[in-house]
C-alpha positions as CSV (number, residue, x, y, z in Angstrom):
1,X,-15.2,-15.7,-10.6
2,X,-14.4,-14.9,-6.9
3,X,-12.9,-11.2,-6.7
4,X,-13.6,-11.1,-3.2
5,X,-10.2,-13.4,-2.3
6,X,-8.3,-10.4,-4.1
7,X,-9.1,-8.1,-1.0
8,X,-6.3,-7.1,1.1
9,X,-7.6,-8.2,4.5
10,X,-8.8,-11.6,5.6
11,X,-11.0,-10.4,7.8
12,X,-12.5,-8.3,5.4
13,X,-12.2,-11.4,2.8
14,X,-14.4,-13.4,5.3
15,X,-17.1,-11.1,6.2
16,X,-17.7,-10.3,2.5
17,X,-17.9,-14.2,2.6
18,X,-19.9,-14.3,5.4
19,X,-23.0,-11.9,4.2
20,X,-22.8,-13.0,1.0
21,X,-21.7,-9.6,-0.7
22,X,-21.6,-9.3,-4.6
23,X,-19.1,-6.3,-5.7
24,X,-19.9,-3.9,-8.2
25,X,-17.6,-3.0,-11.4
26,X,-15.9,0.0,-9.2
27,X,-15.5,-2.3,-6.6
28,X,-14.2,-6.0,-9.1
29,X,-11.3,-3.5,-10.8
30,X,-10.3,-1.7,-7.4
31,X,-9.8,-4.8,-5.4
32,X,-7.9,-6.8,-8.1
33,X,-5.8,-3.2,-9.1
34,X,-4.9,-2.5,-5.5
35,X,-4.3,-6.3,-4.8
36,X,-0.7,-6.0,-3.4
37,X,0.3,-9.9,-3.6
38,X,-0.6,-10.9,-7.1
39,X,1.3,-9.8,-9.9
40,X,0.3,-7.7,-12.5
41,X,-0.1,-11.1,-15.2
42,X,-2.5,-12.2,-12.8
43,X,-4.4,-9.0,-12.5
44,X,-4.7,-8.7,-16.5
45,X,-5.5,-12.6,-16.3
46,X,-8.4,-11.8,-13.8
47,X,-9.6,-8.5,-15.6
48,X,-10.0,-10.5,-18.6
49,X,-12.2,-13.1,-17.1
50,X,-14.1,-10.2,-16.0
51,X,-14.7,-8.9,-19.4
52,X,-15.8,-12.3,-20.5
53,X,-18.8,-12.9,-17.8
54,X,-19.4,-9.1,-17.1
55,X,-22.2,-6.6,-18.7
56,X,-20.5,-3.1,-19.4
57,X,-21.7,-1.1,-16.9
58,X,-20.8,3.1,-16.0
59,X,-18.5,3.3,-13.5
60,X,-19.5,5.5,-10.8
61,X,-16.5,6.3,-8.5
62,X,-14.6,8.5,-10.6
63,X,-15.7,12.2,-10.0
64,X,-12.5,14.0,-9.1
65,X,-11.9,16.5,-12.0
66,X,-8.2,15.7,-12.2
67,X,-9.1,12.4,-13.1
68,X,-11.7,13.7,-15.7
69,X,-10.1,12.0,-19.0
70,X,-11.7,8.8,-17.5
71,X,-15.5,10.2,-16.8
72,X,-17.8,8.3,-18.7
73,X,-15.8,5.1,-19.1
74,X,-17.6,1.7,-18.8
75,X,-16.1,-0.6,-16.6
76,X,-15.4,-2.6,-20.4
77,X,-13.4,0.0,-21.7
78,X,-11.9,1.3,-18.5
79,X,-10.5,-2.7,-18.3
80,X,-9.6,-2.7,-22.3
81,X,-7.5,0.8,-21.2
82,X,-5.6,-0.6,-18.7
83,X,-4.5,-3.8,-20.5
84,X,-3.4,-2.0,-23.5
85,X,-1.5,0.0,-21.2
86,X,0.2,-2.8,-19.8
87,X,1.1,-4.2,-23.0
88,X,2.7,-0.9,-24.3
89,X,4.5,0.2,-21.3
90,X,5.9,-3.7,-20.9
91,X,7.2,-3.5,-24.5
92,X,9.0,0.3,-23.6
93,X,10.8,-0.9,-20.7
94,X,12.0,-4.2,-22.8
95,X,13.0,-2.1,-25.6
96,X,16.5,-0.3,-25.6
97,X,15.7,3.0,-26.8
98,X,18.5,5.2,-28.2
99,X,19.3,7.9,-25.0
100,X,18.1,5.8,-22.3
101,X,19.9,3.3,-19.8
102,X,18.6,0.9,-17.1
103,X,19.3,1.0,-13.5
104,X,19.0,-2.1,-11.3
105,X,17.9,-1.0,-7.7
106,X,16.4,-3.6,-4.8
107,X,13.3,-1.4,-2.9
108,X,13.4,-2.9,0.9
109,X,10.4,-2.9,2.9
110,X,10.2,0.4,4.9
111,X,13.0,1.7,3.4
112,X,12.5,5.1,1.1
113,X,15.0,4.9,-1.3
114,X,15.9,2.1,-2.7
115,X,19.4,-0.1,-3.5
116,X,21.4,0.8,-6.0
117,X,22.6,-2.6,-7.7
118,X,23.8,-1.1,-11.1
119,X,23.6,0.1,-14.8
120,X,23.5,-1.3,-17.6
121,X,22.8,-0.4,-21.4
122,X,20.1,-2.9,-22.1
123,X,17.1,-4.7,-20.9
124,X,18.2,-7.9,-20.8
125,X,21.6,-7.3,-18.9
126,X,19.8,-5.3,-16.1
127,X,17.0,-8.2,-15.4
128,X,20.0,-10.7,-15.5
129,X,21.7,-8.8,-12.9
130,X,18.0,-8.6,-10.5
131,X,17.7,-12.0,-11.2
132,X,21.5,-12.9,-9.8
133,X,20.7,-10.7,-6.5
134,X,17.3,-12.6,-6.7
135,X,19.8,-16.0,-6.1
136,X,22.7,-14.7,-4.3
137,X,20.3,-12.4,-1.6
138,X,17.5,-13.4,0.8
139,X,14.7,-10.8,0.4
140,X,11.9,-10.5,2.7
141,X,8.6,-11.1,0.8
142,X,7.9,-7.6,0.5
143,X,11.0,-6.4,-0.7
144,X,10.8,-5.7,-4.7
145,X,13.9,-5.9,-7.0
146,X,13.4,-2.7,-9.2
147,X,14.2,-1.8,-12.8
148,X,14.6,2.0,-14.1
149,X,14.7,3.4,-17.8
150,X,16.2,6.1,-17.5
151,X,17.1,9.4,-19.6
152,X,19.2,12.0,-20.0
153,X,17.2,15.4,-22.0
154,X,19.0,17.9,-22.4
155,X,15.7,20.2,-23.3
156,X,14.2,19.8,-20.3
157,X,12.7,22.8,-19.0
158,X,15.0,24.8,-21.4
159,X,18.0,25.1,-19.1
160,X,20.2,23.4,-21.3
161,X,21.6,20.9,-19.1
162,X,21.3,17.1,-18.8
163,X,18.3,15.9,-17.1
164,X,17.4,12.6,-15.4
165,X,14.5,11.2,-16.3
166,X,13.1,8.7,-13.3
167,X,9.8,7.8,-14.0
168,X,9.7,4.5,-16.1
169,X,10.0,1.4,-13.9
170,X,9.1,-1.9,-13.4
171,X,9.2,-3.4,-9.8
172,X,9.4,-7.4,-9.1
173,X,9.4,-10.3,-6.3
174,X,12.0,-12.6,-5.3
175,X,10.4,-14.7,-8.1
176,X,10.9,-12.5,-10.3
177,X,7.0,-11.6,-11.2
178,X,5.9,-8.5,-12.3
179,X,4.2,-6.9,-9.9
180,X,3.7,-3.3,-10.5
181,X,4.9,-0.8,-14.0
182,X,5.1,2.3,-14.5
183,X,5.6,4.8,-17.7
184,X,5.4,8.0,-18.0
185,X,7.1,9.2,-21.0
186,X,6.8,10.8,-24.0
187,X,7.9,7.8,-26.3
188,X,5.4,5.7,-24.8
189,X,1.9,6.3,-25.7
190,X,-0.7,5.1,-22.9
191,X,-4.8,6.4,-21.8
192,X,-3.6,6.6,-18.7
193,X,-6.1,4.6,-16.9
194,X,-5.8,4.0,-13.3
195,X,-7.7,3.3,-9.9
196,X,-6.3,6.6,-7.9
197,X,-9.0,8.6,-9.5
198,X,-11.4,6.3,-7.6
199,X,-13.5,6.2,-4.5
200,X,-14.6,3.0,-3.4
201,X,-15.7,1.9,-0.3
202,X,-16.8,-1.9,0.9
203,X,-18.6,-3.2,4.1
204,X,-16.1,-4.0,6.9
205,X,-16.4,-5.8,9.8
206,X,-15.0,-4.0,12.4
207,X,-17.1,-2.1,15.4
208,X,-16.2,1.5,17.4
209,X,-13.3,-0.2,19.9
210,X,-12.1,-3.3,18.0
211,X,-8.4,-2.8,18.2
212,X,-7.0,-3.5,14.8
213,X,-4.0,-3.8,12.8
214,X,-3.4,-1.5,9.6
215,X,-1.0,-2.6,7.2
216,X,0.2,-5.3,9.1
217,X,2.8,-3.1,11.6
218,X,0.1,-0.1,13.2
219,X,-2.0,-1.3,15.7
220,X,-4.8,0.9,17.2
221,X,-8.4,1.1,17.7
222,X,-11.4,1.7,15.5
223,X,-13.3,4.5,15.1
224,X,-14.6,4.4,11.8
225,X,-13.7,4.9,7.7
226,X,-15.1,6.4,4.3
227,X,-16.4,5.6,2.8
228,X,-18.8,3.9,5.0
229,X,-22.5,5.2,4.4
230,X,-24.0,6.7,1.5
231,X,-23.3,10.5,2.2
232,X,-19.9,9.6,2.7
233,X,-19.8,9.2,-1.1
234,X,-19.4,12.8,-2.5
235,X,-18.3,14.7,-5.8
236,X,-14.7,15.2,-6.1
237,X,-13.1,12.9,-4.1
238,X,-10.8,9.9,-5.0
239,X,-8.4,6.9,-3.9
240,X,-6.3,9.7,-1.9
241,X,-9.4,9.8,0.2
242,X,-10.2,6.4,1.3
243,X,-9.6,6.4,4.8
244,X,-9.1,4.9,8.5
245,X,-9.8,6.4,10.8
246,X,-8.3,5.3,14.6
247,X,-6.7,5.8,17.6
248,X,-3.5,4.8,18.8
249,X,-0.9,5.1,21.7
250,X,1.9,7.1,22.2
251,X,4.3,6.9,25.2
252,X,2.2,9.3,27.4
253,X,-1.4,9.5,26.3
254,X,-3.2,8.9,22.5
255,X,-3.9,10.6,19.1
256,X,-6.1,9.8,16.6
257,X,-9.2,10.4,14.9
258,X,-7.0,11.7,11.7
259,X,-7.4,9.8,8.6
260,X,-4.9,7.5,7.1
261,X,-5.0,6.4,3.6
262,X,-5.7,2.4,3.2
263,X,-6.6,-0.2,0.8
264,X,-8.9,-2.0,3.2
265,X,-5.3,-3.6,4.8
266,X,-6.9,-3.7,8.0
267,X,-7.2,-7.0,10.2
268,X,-8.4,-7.7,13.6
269,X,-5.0,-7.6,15.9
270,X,-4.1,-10.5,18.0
271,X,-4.5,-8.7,22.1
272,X,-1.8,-11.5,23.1
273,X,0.4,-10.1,20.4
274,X,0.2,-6.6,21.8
275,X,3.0,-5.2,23.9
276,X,5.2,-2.2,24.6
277,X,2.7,1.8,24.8
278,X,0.0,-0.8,22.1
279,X,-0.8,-2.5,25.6
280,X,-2.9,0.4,26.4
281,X,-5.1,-0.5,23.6
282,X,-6.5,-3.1,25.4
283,X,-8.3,-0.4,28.2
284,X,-9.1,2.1,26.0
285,X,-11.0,-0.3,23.5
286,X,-12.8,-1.6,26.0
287,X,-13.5,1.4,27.9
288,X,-15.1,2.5,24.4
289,X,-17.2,-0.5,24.1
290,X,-18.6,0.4,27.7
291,X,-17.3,-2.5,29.2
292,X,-15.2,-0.6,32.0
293,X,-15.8,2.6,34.0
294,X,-13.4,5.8,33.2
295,X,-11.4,5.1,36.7
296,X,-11.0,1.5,35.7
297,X,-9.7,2.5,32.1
298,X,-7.4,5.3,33.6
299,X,-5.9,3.5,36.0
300,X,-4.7,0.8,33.5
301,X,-3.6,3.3,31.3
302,X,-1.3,4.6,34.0
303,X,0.1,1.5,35.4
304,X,0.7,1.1,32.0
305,X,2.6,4.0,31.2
306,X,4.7,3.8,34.7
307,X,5.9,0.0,33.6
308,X,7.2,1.7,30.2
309,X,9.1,4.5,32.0
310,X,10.9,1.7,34.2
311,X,11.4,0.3,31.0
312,X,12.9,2.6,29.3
313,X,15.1,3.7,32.6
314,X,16.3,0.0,32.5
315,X,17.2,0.1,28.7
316,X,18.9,4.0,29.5
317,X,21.3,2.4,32.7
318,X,21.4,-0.6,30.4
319,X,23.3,1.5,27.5
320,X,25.6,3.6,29.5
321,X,26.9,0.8,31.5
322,X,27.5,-0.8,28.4
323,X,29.6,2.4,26.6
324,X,31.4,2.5,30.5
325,X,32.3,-0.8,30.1
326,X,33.9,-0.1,26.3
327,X,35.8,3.2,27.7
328,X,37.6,0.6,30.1
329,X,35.7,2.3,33.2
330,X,34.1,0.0,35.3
């Protein structure tokens, strides 16, 4: 079966293509468990097929200690783990447990917290009303309409007063697919299973000054990621420590060279699709590929910078003249 098309970047997806890379376990379960556009009956659909045409083999890329209930797990039972976990936390949510009620929230993309819809005593009523804002609401593809159990204990922590519970949920598309769930209760018995105790790395294609897109919204240039070589891969560190590392632009100047945690979201951005401080990309990767001299690169850098501060003058007068105009003063 082709894992490779569950990696979050098609340029990634293409060079793995291109050299004709075989994954490892680590790498099959952490591509299609960090997938972020196929739903979670697709992932236990793909996990299976794995089990089926796959030796059991020792998965190597768990070493963090706080992960340590998972050491020694075949990629077999690791898989077998996570799909019984599924199933139980799936039949939780569905079931309407004396002392818990649902909450139906919409989570927009880029937004923290998400919309409150509203609550309801059982299961059913509370997808009903997701599906209804599913019909009535245009969502933007990465938008997810959400589904809380939720609890009130009035043990908790011993201070005697009612406590809300907010860590059961189940998060879906438009279409109404599952795409991520979430237990963590006492009622609901799981291993626990997951990929953040994992550190994974895969070939990329990228080079030191390819400007490039992260997540689809922050464009800067490459510099580099781990983990890349084989003494990037040390004891003790997991998913929190996949990174990118790059450069980007700021009104006056750069930063960079800080790590940012990814999932191998990273695509070659489009030059012509640049614009705005991103423009000055376009120097400083190729002043770091050595195709331009430093006077060259800081030059366009600064007739950069200068257009953006007449810019931003133009969009200042632009304002006040417009909050003149609503004062009655012309």
């Amino acid at each position: 079966m082709d894992f490779i098309r569950y990696v979050n970047s098609k340029d990634v997806r293409q060079y793995l293509y291109d050299i004709d890379y075989k994954l490892s376990a680590d790498q099959v379960i952490f591509v299609v468990l960090s997938c972020p556009f196929i739903s979670v009956d697709e992932k236990v659909k793909s996990l299976e097929e794995y089990l089926q045409s796959s030796d059991a083999l020792p998965l190597t890329s768990i070493t963090d200690m706080s992960f340590q209930e998972t050491f020694g797990l075949t990629s077999h039972e690791f898989i077998r783990r996570y799909i019984s976990d599924v199933r139980n936390m799936t039949a939780f949510m569905k079931a309407d447990t004396r002392g818990y009620f649902y909450q139906a929230r919409v989570q927009h993309k880029g937004k923290l917290e998400p919309e409150p819809i509203e609550c309801f005593k059982s299961y059913k009523a509370c997808f009903d009303a997701i599906r209804n804002y599913s019909k009535e609401y245009s969502m933007d593809p990465e938008d997810r309409l959400r589904i809380d159990k939720l609890s009130f204990d009035d043990d908790e922590e011993g201070n005697g007063e009612n406590y809300l519970s907010d860590s059961n949920y189940c998060l879906f598309s438009k279409n109404l697919d599952l795409m991520n769930i979430y237990v963590y209760d006492h009622n609901c018995k799981t291993y626990g299973v997951g990929i953040e105790g994992m550190y994974v790395g895969i070939p990329m294609p990228f080079k030191k000054g390819d400007i490039v897109t992260l997540g689809k919204d922050i464009n800067g240039v490459y510099l580099g990621y781990h983990p890349e070589k084989m003494e990037d891969y040390k004891t003790g560190r997991s998913m929190g420590d996949i990174l990118f590392y790059g450069i980007y632009a700021l009104e006056n100047g750069f930063e960079g060279g800080y790590g940012n945690v990814f999932c191998y979201d990273l695509e070659y951005a489009d030059p012509a699709s640049l614009s705005g401080t991103d423009l000055k990309l376009i120097p400083l990767g190729r002043f770091m590929k050595g195709e331009i001299e430093a006077d060259e690169f800081y030059n366009a850098v600064r007739l950069i910078e200068l257009q953006r501060e007449k810019e931003r003058e133009d969009e200042y007068l632009q304002a006040f003249s417009s909050s003149l105009k609503e004062l009655g003063i012309n």
